[in-house]
Structures are given as structure tokens and as C-alpha cells.
C-alpha positions as CSV (number, residue, x, y, z in Angstrom):
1,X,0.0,0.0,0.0
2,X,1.1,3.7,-0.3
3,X,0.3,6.7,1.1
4,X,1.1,10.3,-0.2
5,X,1.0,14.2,0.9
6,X,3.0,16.6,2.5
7,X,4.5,17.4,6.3
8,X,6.9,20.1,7.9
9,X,10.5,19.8,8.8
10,X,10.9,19.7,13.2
11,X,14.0,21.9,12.2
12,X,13.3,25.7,10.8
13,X,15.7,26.5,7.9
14,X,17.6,29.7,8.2
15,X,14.5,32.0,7.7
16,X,12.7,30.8,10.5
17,X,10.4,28.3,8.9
18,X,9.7,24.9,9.1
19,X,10.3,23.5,5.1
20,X,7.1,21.8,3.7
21,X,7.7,19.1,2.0
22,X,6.3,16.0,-0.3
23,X,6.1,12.0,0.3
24,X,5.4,9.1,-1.1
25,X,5.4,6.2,1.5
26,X,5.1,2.4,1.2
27,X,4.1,-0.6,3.5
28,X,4.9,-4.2,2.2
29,X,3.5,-5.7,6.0
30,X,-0.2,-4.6,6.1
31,X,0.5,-1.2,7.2
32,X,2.1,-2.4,10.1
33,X,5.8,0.0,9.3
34,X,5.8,2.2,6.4
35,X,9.0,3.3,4.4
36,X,9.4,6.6,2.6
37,X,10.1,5.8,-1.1
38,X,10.2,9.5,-2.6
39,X,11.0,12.7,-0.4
40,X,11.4,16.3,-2.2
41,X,11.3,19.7,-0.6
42,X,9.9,21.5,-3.5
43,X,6.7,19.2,-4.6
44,X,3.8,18.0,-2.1
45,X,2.2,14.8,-3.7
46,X,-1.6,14.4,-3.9
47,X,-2.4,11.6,-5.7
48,X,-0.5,7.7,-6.5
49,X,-2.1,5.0,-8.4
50,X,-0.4,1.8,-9.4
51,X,-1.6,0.2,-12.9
52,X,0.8,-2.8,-12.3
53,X,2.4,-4.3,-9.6
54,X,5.0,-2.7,-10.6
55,X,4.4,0.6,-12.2
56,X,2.4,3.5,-10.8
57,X,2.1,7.3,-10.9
58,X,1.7,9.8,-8.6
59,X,0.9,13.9,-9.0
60,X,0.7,17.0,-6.7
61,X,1.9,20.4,-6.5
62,X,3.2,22.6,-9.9
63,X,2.0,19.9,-12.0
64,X,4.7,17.2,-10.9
65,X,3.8,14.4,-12.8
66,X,5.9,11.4,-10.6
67,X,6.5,7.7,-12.1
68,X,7.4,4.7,-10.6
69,X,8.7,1.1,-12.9
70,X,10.1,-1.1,-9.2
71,X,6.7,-0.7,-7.2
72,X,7.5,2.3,-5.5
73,X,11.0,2.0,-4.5
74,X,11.9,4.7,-7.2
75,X,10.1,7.4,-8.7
76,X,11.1,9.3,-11.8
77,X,9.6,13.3,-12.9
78,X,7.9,12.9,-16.4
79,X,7.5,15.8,-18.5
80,X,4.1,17.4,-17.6
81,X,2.5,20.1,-19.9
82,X,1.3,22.5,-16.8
83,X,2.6,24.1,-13.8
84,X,-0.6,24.0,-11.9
85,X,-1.5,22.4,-8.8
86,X,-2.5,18.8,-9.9
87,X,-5.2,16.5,-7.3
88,X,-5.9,13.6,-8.9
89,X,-4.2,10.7,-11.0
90,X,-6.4,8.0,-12.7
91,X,-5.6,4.7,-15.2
92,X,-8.4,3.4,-17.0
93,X,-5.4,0.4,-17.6
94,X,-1.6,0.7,-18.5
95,X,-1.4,2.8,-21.6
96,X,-4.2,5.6,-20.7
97,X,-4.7,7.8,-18.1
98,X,-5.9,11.5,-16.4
99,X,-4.5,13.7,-14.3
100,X,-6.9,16.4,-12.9
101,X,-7.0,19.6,-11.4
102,X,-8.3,23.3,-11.3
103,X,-9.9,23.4,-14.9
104,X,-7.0,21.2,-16.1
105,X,-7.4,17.5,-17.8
106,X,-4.6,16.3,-18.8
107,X,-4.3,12.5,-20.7
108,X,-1.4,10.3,-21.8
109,X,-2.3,7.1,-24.0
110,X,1.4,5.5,-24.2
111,X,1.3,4.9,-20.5
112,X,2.7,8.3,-19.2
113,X,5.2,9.1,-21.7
114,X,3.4,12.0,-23.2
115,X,0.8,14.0,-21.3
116,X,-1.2,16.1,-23.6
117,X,-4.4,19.0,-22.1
118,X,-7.6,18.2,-22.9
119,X,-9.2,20.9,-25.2
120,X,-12.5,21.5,-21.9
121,X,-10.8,24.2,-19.6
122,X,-13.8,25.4,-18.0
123,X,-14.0,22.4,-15.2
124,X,-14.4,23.7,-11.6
125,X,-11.4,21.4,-9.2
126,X,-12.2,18.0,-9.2
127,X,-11.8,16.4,-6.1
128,X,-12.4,13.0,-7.3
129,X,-12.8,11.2,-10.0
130,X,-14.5,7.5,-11.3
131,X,-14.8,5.9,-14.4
132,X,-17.5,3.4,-15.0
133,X,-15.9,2.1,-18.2
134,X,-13.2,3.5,-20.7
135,X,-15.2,6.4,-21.9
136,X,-17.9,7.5,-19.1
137,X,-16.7,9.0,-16.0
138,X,-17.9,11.4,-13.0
139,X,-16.6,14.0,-11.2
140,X,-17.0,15.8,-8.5
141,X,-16.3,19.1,-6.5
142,X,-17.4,21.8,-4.1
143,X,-21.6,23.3,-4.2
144,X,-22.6,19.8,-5.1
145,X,-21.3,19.9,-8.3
146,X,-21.3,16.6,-10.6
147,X,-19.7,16.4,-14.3
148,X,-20.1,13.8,-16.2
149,X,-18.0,12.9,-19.5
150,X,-19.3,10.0,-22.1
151,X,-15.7,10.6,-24.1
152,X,-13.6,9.7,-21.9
153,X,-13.0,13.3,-20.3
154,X,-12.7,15.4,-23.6
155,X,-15.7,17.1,-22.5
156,X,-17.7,17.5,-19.4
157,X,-21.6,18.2,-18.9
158,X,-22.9,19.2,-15.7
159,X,-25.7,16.9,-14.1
160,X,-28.8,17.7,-11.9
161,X,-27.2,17.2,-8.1
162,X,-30.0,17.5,-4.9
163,X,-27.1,19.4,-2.4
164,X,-24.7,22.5,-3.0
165,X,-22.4,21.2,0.0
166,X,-19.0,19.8,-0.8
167,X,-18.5,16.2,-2.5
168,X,-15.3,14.3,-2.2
169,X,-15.7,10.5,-3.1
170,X,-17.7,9.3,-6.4
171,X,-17.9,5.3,-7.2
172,X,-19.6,3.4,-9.4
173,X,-21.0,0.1,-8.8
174,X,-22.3,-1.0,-12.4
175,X,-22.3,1.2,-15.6
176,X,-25.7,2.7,-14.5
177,X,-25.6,2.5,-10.3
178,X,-23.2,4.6,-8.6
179,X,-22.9,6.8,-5.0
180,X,-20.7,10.4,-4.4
181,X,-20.8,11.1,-0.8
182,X,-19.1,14.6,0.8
183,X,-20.0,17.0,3.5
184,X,-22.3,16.8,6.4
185,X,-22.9,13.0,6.2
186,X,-24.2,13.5,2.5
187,X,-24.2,10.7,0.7
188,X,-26.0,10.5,-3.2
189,X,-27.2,7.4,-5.3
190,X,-28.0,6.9,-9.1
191,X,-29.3,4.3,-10.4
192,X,-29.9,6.0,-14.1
193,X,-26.2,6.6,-15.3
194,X,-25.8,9.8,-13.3
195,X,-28.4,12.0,-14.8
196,X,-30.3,11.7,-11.3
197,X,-29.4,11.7,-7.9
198,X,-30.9,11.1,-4.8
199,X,-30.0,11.5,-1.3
200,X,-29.5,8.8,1.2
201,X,-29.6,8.5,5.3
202,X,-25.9,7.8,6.1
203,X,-26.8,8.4,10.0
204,X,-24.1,10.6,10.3
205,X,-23.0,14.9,10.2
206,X,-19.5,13.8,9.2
207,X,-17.5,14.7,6.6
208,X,-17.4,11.5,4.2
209,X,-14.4,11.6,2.7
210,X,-13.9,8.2,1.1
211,X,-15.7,5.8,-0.4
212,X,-15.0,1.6,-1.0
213,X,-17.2,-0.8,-2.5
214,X,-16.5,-4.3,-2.2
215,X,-18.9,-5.9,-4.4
216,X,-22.1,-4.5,-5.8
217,X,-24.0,-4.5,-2.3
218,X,-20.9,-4.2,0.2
219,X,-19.7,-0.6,0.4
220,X,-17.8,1.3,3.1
221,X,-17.6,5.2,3.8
């Protein structure tokens, strides 16, 4: 497993102030000890996803685009088309894949070589993002907002939501049944592809910040 984002040096530098900087940490014993695999003063990492055992990516601050070939032991910076803050990473499988931020989409089909922007700008931040097959995806952000893309994230049209809070997990169960949850306990269900949504008791104020799903019927906020 891996775990990414950023902390503070205990030592200030000779400024005053405590360095901020990224990681990229690994456990091979169930998250029982945890090593740190990447480590950089100038980056803070948002985002790892591994597409093989053996291969994975990982994104964050200035548009640091990270990639790994030995499972995380190693991570080398690819060429990245944008300087801006990047939140997200996803592979549909090995050769394609996003990376998302503040009205940025960025794709690579030769498995991270070359990332090219999408020509659709005009996205608010994505905060997460799931595909429920190669070409129709959902995301989501702050004021309830949910996009949905049919080509695989060229374009993005905004669907009917039933809250304006703040939504930060989206999955998908089957192509048509699928669940965002966010702010205040809030948690949404479609069951017609994403055009509607309707809200759910989760029994809870709490911000939901993740979302799992087992199997079609066994989920976990």
C-alpha cells in the first residue's frame, strides 16, 4: 500500500520556517511499518495510483507528474504540460490515463510518456474522479457539483445534483448505479447513469471523505 501528501520539517531553515515538503510512503507488511520511497522539498504529492504491480504514478503540487517502474522504490519526474496544482491521477489500464486539477485535464495514451491537455478548460477542481468504463466518467467538486464525460474526459456536462455542499468520493458500482458522498454526512445514489441523484440517510454529520465498494452491495464510507 502507499500513502502520499506533505508534512513540515521539526528543524526551521535559516528563515525561520519549518520546510514543507512531499512523500510518497510504502508498506509491504499490512500497514504495520511504512517506508518513505520519494521525499522532495519542493513538490507536495496528492495523488499515486499503481496500474501494475510494478508501475504507478503519482501527482501534486506545480504539476509534478511522478512515475514509478520497481513498485515504489523509485520514482522518476515525467514531462508534464502544466505548472498547476495537480489532485488527482487515474488509469483506466496501463497505456491511458488522467490527471486532474483546477480546470486542467490532462491524458497520456502511451502509459505516461506524453501527457497532452484536454481541449475542456472550463471544469471547476475536481476532487475526485470515477470511471465506470473507458469512456464514461464522473466528477465531483465543491456546491454539489457533478460532471459527467461520455468521451472519456474530452468534454464534461454538468448533471442535476440534490445538495450545493461539498463532494469528495464518487464510485460506481455497475455502468448505471453509482454513489458520491461529501460533507455533512451527505451521501448520493444513481441508479440511471448519473443523470439523477438522490440523497441517502448515512446516519451521520460527518465529513465522508472516502468511499470503497466491495462488491455490488458491500460498500464502506
Amino acid at each position: 500500500g502507499y500513502v502520499v501528501g506533505a508534512c513540515y520539517l521539526a528543524n526551521p531553515d535559516s528563515g525561520g520556517r519549518r520546510p514543507r515538503v512531499g512523500m510518497i510512503s510504502r508498506t509491504t507488511y499490512g500497514g504495520m511499518s511504512w517506508i518513505s520511497s520519494y521525499f522532495d522539498t519542493l513538490w507536495s504529492i496528492s495523488s499515486v495510483q499503481f496500474v501494475t504491480t510494478t508501475t504507478g504514478f503519482a501527482v501534486g503540487d506545480k504539476g509534478i507528474i511522478l512515475k514509478s517502474t520497481n513498485s515504489g522504490y523509485s520514482w522518476s519526474r515525467q514531462i508534464s504540460p502544466t505548472n498547476s496544482y495537480l489532485s488527482r491521477v487515474k488509469f483506466l489500464h496501463p497505456d491511458t490515463g488522467f490527471a486532474f486539477g483546477y480546470g486542467i485535464v490532462l491524458r497520456t495514451t502511451d502509459g505516461g510518456a506524453i501527457w497532452t491537455k484536454q481541449t475542456n478548460s472550463s471544469n471547476p477542481w475536481l476532487y475526485a474522479v470515477h470511471f465506470a468504463n473507458s469512456a464514461v466518467g464522473y466528477g465531483i467538486s465543491e456546491n454539489g457539483i457533478i460532471l459527467q464525460t461520455v468521451d472519456s474526459a474530452k468534454t464534461w456536462q454538468r448533471r442535476q445534483s440534490p445538495t450545493t455542499g461539498y463532494l469528495g468520493s464518487a464510485r460506481f458500482v455497475s455502468k448505471d448505479t453509482g454513489f458520491v458522498a461529501g460533507g455533512e454526512g451527505v451521501i448520493l445514489r444513481t441508479e440511471d447513469g448519473g443523470r439523477r441523484w438522490n440523497s441517502m440517510a448515512s446516519g451521520t454529520s460527518n465529513f465522508l471523505r472516502s468511499m470503497i465498494f466491495t462488491n455490488s452491495t458491500t460498500g464502506f464510507v
